[in-house]
C-alpha positions, 0 to 999 in steps of 0.5 A: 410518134408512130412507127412508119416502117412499111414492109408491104412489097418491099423486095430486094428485087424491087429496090432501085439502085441509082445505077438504073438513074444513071443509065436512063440518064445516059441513054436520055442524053445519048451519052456513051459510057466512055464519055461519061467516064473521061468526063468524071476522070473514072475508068469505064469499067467504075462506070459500068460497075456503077449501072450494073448495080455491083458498086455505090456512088460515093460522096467523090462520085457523086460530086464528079457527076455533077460537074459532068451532067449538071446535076446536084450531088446531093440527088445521086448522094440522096439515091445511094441513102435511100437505095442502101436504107431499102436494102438494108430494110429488106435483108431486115426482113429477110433475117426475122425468124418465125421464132420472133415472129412468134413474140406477136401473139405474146404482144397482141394487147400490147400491139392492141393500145399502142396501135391507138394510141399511134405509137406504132402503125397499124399494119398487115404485115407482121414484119413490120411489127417486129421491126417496130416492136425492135425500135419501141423496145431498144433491141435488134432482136426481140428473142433476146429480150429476157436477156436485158432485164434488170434484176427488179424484172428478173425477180418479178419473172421468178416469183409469178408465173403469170409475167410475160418477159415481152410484156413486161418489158412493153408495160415498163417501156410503156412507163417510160415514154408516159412520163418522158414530159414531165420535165423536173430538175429536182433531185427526189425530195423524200422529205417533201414527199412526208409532207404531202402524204394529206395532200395525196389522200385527198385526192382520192375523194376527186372525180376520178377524172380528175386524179391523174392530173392532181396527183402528177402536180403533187409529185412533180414537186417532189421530184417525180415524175408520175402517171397512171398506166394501163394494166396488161395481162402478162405484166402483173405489177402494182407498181415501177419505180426507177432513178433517172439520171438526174436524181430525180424518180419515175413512179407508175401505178396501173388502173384498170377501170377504177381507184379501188383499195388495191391503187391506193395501197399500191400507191402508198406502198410505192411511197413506202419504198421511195421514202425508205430509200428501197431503190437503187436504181429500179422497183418492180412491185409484183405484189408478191415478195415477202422478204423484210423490205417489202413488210416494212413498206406494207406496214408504213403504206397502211400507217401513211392511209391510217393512224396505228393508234386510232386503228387499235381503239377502233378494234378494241372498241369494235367499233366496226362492228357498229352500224356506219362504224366504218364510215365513221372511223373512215371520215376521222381518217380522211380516207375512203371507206374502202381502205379501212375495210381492205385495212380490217380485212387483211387483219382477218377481222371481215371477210372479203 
């Protein structure tokens, strides 16, 4: 999948038009121009125009230079095609502005992974960067990106400051491509999904090796298509959910190095949404929004990991408070202890 494009001493100077073949040709041939031009039914002014590099070879002409030099008009068509992509890389080039290139110090984490990764060539020119960033992102200009977000993006930008709109938009392609192989012609089962739910807290007690690839399986049979991805800085999300065109859904959760609490509620949370119905089209989950949709689906996250009426008794008991109190209760919920102890912490009963 890497980029190829190499802007190293490409200059407008240094491209070849097929003019200079043709008169090499000629010269090689001792075949005047006026020759060439009664043998191809053109003007000698056509020819002269074609080595002087101020007029292409066409399809037609390339076909007439065959039958007048013996030599295949896919070579003169193949010549115009490669003369016309180096020229067109070059004025490319010349259009990237120090603006734009500017956007690479935004993506040096990004540029960083996708370099080993192989998605884009690693270079020392930063144009060919910007022109590799422009194809990876899907725009013709990466200043316009902040232009092309969603509303789910727009909403991420406005309410963290720490969101970058260049990395965020790599991180939600990032995404994309991640779960491009995931091949699912079902629509979203949120139904099948309610019914995983155990077979999805299990996995936390796997080697963590072992997580991605099992809990990918689980949602592929619900009609999604799940990965793991990196964190960036700059793309401060817990979570991405969006509808394909098929029905069914794409579902990402950054790890940094470990499946701590915060993966698991992320995750659960991201169910939350998907279950309820929460997305149109596309979910950023910034971890940040209060409004009365992202309360529900914090609620029904924590229901999903720990029964609501086991958790009461366990308070009113103060059972946490007792030696391996926690452990226990966590082993009659089939959860990690660490999700119990983010459960009474975020309801102010243990500290940090």
């Amino acid at each position: 999948m890497a980029r190829t494009t190499n802007t190293i001493g490409l200059s407008r100077d240094l491209i070849i038009h097929p003019g200079e073949t043709l008169a090499e040709l000629l010269e090689d041939r001792e075949m005047s121009q006026r020759e060439l031009a009664i043998r191809t039914g053109v003007t000698e002014k056509h020819i002269s125009t074609v080595i002087s590099g101020y007029k292409n070879i066409s399809p037609v002409f390339a076909r007439r230079l065959e039958y007048a030099l013996g030599i295949k008009a896919s070579f003169w068509m193949d010549l115009q095609a490669n003369y016309d992509r180096e020229l067109l890389l070059s004025e490319e080039i010349n259009s990237i502005s120090d603006e734009e290139l500017a956007v690479l110090d935004n993506l040096k984490e990004v540029t960083s992974l996708w370099t080993s990764w192989g998605w884009i060539q690693k270079s020392k020119d930063p144009n060919s960067y910007v022109l590799d960033y422009r194809l990876m992102l899907g725009i013709s200009n990466l200043l316009d990106t902040p232009k092309i977000f969603s509303s789910a993006a727009q909403r991420v930008l406005i309410e963290n400051s720490k969101a970058d709109p260049y990395v965020l938009l790599a991180w939600q392609r990032m995404c994309e491509i991640l779960t491009r192989d995931i091949t699912s012609s079902k629509e979203v089962d949120t139904e099948k999904l309610r019914s995983k739910i155990a077979n999805i807290k299990k996995t936390m007690f796997l080697d963590p090796d072992k997580i991605p690839d099992k809990l990918c399986a689980i949602f592929k049979e619900c009609g999604i298509a799940f990965r793991t991805v990196p964190t960036l800085n700059g793309a401060p999300v817990r979570g991405f959910i969006k509808k394909t065109g098929s029905g069914s859904i794409i579902l990402c959760i950054p790890v940094k190095d470990e499946y701590t609490d915060l993966f698991w509620f992320s995750l659960f949370r991201e169910i939350a949404h998907i279950i309820n119905e929460d997305t149109k089209r596309e979910y950023i989950d910034c971890g940040i929004s209060s409004d009365r949709t992202e309360k529900k689906a914090d609620k029904a996250a924590f229901d999903y990991l720990i029964d609501n009426k086991d958790y009461k008794v366990f308070i009113e008991n103060e059972e946490f408070l007792q030696p391996h109190g926690i452990k226990t209760f966590a082993e009659s919920q089939k959860v990690r202890e660490f999700i119990v102890r983010r459960k009474l912490i975020n309801s102010g009963l243990i500290s940090e």
